[in-house]
BAFI-3210 file (N, C-alpha, C; in Angstrom, 3 decimals, decimal comma, padded with zeros to 6 digits):
// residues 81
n [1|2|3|4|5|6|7|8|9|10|11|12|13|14|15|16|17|18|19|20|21|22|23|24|25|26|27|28|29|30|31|32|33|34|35|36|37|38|39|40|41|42|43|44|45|46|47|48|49|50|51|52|53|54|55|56|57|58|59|60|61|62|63|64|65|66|67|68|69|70|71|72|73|74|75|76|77|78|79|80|81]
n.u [005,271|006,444|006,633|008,901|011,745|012,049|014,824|014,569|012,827|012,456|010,408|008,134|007,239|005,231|006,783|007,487|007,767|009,897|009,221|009,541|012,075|012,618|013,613|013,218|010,483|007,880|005,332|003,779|003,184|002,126|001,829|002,055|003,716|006,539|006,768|006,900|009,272|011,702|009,934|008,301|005,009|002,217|-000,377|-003,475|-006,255|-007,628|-009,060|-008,266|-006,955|-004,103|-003,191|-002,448|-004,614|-005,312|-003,139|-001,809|-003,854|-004,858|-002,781|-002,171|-004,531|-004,135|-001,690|-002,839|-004,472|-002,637|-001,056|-002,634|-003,289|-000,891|-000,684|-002,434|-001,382|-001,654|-001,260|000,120|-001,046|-000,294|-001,903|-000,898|-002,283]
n.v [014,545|012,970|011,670|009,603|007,807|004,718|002,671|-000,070|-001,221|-000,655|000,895|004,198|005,637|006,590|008,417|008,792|011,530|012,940|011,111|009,808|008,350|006,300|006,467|007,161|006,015|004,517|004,162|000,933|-001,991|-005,268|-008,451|-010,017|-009,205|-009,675|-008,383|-005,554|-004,636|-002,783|-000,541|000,206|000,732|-001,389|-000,944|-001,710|-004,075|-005,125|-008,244|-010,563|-012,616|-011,280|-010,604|-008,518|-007,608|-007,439|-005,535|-004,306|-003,311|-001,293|000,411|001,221|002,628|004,739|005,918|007,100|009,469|010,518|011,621|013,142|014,824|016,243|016,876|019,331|021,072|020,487|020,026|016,951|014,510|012,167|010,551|008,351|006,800]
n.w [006,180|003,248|-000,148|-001,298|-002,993|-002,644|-001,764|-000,163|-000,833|-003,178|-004,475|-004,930|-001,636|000,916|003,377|006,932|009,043|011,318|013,783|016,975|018,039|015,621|012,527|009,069|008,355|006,939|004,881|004,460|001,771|003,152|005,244|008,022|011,078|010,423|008,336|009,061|010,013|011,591|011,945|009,916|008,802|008,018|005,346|005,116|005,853|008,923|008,917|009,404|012,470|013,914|011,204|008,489|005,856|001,974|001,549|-000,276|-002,216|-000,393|-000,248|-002,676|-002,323|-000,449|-000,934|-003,452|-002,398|-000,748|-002,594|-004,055|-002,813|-002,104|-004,788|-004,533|-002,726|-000,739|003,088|004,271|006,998|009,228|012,442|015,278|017,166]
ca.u [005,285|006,964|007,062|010,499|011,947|012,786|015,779|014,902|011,475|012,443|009,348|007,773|006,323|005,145|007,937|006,444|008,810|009,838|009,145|010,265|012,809|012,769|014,159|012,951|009,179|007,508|003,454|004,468|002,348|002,565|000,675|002,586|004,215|007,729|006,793|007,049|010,606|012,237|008,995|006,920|003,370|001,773|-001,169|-004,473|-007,000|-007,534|-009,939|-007,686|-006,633|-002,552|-002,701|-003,455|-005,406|-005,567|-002,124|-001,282|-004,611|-004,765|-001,556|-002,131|-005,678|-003,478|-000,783|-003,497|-005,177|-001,836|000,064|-003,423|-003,294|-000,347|-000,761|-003,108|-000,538|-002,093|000,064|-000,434|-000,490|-001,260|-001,846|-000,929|-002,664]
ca.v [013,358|013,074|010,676|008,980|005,983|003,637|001,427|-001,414|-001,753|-000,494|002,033|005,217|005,170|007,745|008,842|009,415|012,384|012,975|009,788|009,409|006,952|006,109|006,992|006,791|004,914|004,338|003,018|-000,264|-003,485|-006,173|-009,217|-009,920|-008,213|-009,570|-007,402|-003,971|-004,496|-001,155|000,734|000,395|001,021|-002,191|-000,876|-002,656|-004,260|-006,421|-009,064|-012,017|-011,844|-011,740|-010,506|-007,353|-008,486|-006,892|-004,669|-003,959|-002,604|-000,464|001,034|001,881|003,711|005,865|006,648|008,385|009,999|011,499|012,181|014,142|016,277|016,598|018,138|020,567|021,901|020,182|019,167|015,430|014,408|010,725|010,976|007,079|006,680]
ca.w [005,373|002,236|-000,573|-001,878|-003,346|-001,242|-002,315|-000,040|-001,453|-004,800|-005,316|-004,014|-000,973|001,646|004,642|007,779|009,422|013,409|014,612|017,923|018,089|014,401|011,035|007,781|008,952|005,915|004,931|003,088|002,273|004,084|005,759|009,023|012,022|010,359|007,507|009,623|010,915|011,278|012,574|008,818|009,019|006,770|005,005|004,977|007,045|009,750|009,008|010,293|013,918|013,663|009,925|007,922|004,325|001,129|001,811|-001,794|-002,703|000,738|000,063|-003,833|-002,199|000,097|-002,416|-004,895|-001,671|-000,472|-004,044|-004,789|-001,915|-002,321|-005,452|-004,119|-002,136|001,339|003,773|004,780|008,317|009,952|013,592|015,515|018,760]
c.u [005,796|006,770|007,976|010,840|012,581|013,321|015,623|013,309|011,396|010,931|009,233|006,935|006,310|006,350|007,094|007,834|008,491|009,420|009,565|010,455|012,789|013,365|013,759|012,204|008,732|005,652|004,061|003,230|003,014|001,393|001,000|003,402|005,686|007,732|007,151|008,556|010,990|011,180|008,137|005,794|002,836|000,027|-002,808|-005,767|-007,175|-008,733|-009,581|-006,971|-004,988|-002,224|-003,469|-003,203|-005,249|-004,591|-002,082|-002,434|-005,162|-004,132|-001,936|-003,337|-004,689|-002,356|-001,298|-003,769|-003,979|-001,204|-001,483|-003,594|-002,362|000,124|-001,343|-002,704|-001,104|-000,797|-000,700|-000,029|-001,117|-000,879|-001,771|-001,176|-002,507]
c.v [013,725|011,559|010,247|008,220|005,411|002,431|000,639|-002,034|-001,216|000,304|003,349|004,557|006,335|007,251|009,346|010,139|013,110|011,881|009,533|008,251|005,801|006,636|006,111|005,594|005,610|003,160|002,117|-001,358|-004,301|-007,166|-009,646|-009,092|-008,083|-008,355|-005,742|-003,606|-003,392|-000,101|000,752|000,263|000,246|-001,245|-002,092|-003,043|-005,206|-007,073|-010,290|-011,822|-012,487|-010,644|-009,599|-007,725|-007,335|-005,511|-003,851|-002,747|-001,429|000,575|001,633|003,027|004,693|006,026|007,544|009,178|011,553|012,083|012,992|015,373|016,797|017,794|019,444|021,176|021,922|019,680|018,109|014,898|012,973|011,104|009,450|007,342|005,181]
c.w [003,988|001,289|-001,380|-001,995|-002,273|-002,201|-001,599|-000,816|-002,749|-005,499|-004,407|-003,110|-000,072|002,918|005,433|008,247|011,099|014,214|015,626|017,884|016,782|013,270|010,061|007,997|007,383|005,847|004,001|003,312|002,920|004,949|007,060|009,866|011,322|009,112|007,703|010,544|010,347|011,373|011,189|009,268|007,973|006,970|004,992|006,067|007,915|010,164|009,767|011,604|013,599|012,030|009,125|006,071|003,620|001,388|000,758|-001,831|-001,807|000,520|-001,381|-003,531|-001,394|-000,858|-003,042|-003,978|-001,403|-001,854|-004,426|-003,643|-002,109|-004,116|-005,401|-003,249|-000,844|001,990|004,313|006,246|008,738|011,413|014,001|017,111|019,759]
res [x|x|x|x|x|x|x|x|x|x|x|x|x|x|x|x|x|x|x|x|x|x|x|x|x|x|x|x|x|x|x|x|x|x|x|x|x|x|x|x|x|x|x|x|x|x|x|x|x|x|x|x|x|x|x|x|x|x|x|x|x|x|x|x|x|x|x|x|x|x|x|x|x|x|x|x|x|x|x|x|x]
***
């Protein structure tokens, strides 16, 4: 995993890396499925059936989580089952 700007969403955001059958998958907010076109991973939770809530503030908690491991020289791994 890496994190790098992303020109279609115009900020940093984490890169998920090796993806089968993807390129350049990315954790992004988001409140619907149309939101994850192109394999993104929307942040957040799923209180509403169809729709993941409170994206933004999901996504700014994993940001500090990984950009602080990452300073401690961890390597960051998400596992999707």
């Amino acid at each position: 995993m890496l994190v790098t700007k992303s020109y279609r969403f115009g900020r940093w955001l984490p890169q998920l890396l090796f993806v089968p059958g993807f390129d350049k998958v990315r954790l992004t907010a988001g409140n619907r499925s149309l939101d994850s076109v192109g394999g993104n991973i929307l942040t957040g939770w799923n209180r509403k059936k169809g729709m993941v809530v409170n994206s933004r503030s999901a996504l700014q908690h994993v940001m500090l989580e990984i950009t602080a491991a990452i300073d401690r020289d961890q390597e960051v791994w998400i596992t999707i089952k």
